[in-house]
C-alpha positions in Angstrom: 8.2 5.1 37.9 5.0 6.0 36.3 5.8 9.2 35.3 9.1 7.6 33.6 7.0 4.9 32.1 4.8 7.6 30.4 8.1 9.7 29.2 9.6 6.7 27.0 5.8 5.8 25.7 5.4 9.4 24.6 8.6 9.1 23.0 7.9 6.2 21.4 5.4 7.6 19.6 7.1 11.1 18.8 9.9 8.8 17.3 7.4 6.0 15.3 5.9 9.7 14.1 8.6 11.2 12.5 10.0 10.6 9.6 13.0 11.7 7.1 12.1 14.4 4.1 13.2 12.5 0.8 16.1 14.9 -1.2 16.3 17.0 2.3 16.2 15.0 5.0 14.5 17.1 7.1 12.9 15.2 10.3 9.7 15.6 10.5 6.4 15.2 12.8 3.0 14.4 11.6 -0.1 13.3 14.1 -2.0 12.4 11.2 -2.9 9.2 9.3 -2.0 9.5 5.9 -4.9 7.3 4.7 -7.2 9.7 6.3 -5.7 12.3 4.3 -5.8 10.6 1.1 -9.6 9.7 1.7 -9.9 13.8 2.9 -8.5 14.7 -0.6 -10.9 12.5 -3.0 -13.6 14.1 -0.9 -12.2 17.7 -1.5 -11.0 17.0 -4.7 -14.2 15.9 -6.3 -16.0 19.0 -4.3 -13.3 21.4 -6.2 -14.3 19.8 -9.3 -17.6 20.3 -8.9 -18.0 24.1 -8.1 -14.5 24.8 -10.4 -15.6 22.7 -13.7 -12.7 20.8 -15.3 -11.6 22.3 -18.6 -12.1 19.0 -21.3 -9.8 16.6 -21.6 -9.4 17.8 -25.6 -8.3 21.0 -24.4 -4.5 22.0 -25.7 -3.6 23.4 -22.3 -4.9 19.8 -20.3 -3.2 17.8 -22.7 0.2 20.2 -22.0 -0.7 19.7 -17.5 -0.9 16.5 -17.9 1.6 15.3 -20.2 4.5 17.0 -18.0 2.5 16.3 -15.0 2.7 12.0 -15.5 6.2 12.7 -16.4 6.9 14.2 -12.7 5.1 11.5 -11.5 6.9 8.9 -12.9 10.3 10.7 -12.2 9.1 11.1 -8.7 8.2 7.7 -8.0 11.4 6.8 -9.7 13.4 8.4 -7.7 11.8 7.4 -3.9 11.7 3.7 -4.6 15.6 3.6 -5.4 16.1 5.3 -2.7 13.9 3.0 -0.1 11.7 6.3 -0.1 8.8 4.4 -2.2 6.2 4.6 0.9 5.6 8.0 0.3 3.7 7.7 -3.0 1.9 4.1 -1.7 -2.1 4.7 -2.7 -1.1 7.6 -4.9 -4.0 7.7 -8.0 -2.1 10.9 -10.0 -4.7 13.0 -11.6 -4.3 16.1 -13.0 -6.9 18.6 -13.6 -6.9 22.5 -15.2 -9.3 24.8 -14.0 -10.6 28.5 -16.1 -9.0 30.9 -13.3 -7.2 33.9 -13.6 -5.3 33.1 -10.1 -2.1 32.6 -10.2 -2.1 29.1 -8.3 -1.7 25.7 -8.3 -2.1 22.9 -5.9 -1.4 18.9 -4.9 -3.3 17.3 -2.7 -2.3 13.9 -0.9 -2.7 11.3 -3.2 -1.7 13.0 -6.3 -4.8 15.3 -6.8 -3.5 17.9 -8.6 -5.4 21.3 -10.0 -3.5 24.0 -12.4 -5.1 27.4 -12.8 -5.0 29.0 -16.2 -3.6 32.0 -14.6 -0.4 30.8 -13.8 0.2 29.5 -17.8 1.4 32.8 -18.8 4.0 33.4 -16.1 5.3 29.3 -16.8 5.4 30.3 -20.3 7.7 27.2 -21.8 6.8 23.5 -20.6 9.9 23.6 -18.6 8.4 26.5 -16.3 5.4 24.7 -16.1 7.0 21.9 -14.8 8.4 24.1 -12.2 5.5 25.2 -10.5 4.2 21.6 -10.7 7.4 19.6 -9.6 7.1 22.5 -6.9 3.4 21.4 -6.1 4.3 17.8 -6.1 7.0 17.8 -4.0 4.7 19.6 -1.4 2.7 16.1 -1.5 5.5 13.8 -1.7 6.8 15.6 1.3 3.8 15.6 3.4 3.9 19.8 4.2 -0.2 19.7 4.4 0.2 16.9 7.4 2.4 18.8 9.0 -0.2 21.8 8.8 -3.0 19.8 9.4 -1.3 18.3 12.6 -0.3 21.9 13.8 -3.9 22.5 13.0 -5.6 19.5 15.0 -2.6 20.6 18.1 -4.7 23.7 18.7 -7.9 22.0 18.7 -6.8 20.9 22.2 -5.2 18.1 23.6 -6.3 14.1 22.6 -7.6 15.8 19.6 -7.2 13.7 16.6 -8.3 14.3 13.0 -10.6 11.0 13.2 -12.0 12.5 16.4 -12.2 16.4 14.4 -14.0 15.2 11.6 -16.4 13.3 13.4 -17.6 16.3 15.8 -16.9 18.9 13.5 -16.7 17.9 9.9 -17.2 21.6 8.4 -13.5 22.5 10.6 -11.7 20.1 10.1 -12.8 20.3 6.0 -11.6 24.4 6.6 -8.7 23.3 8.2 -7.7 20.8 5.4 -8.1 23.2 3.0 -6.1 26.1 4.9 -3.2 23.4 4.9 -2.6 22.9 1.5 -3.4 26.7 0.2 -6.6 26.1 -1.5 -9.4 29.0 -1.8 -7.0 31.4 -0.6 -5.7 34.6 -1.2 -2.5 33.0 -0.7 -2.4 31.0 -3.4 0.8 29.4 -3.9 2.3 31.0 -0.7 0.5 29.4 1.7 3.4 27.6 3.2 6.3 28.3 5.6 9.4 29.0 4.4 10.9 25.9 5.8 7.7 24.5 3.3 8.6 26.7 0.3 12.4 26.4 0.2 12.2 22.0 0.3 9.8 21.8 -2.4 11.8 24.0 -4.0 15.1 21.5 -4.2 12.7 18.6 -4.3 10.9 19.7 -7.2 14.2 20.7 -9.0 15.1 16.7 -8.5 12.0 15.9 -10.0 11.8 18.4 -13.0 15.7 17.2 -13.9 15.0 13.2 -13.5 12.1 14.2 -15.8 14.0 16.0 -18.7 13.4 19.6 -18.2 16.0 21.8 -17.3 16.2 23.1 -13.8 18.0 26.3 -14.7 14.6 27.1 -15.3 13.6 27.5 -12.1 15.2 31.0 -11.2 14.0 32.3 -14.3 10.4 31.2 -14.0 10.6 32.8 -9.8 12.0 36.2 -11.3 8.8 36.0 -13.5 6.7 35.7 -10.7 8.9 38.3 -9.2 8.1 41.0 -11.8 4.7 40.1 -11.8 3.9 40.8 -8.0 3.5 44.3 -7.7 6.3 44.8 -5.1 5.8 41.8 -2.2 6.2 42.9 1.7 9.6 42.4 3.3 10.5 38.9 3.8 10.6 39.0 7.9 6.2 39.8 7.7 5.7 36.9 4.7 5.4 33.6 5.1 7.3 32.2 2.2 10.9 33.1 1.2 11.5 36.5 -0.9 11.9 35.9 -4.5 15.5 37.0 -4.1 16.6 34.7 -1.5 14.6 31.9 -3.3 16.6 32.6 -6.4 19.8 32.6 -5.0 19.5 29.2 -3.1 18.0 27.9 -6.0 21.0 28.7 -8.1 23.1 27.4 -5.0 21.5 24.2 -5.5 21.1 23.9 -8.6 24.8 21.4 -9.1 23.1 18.9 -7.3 19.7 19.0 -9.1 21.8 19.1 -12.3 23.1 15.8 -12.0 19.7 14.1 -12.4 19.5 16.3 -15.2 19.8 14.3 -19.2 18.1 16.3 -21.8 
């Protein structure tokens, strides 16, 4: 009877822990408090900032981030509180920051803490590729793919471990770790997760750029950009994010649905 009794509480909790994807649906598992995340991002966020100076607020290209970036936001938030989704952006602050780097990245932490590097301007090119890559990044927040990460993360650490319990006895890790999750000072850039990862924020940030007023026929253009700029990527089956052809094509596959949010 005990055992039993331990089987429905553990399920308990595995079902009070997940949670539906908005746009996807997905089902999905986090072990991690999401106001211990937010309060982990100010604390990394303000770190980035400090050893990646801010470009001003005057400069052309921050006014450009962070025009289209509020738009996203407000399209965003828009679109999860009609659709009783509106939990998912509760203690979001939005901020948006550009940062003098030639990588090719770009990055949203929980809580709206967002960081464009100048090196992925040229391969945006137009405001609507732009808003690409950042509905893309924004989605990846909305969606919670860094909790996952993290949780996967904290898992490892060994059982009972928690990210309360992690920070606590080894802050420096479980800083690494947060930072792993969501792709930041890594080679990886912008492919630093799954597939399963990639290919949501993908449709969810095509929702977002269309409720905002850019086009989302945009989107395969601006990936067969990247495409051409990569210098030949390893087979699909060794990468960790979806080959620029198959995200194309389901991109294009989705794209009647992400066109009816769309009114120029």
């Amino acid at each position: 009877m005990r055992t039993k009794a331990i089987a429905v509480l553990v399920g308990l909790v595995v079902l009070e822990a997940c949670a539906k994807v908005p746009i996807t649906g997905r089902r999905q598992l986090s072990l991690v408090n999401e106001g211990e995340m937010m309060a982990m991002a100010n604390t990394e966020y303000s770190g980035f900032l400090k050893e990646n100076q801010a470009m001003p607020q005057s400069d052309a290209n921050v006014v450009r981030v962070r025009t289209i970036g509020n738009k996203l936001a407000q399209a965003a938030t828009t679109y999860l509180n009609d659709n009783n989704a509106g939990n998912r952006v509760d203690g979001f602050e939005w901020e948006f920051n550009v940062v003098n780097d030639p990588t090719v990245n770009a990055w949203c932490m929980p809580g709206g803490k967002v960081v464009v590097y100048t090196g992925i301007l040229p391969v945006a090119a137009t405001d609507a590729g732009l808003a690409v890559v950042m509905g893309h990044e924004i989605a990846h927040a909305i969606a919670r793919h860094g909790s996952e990460r993290m949780s996967q993360g904290i898992a490892l650490q060994g059982a009972g471990m928690t990210l309360e319990v992690l920070t606590q006895q080894n802050p420096s890790a479980a800083g690494n770790l947060f930072l792993q999750s969501f792709g930041i000072g890594s080679e990886l850039g912008m492919l630093a997760y799954s597939r399963k990862h990639e290919s949501e924020a993908d449709k969810m940030g095509l929702v977002f750029m269309a409720m905002a007023g850019y086009d989302p026929r945009e989107a395969p253009i601006f990936w067969k950009r990247m495409s051409a700029g990569s210098g030949g990527a390893p087979p699909e089956i060794l990468s960790p994010h979806p080959s620029d052809e198959t995200r194309v094509r389901d991109l294009e596959a989705y794209m009647p649905e992400a066109l009816k949010y769309y009114k120029p």
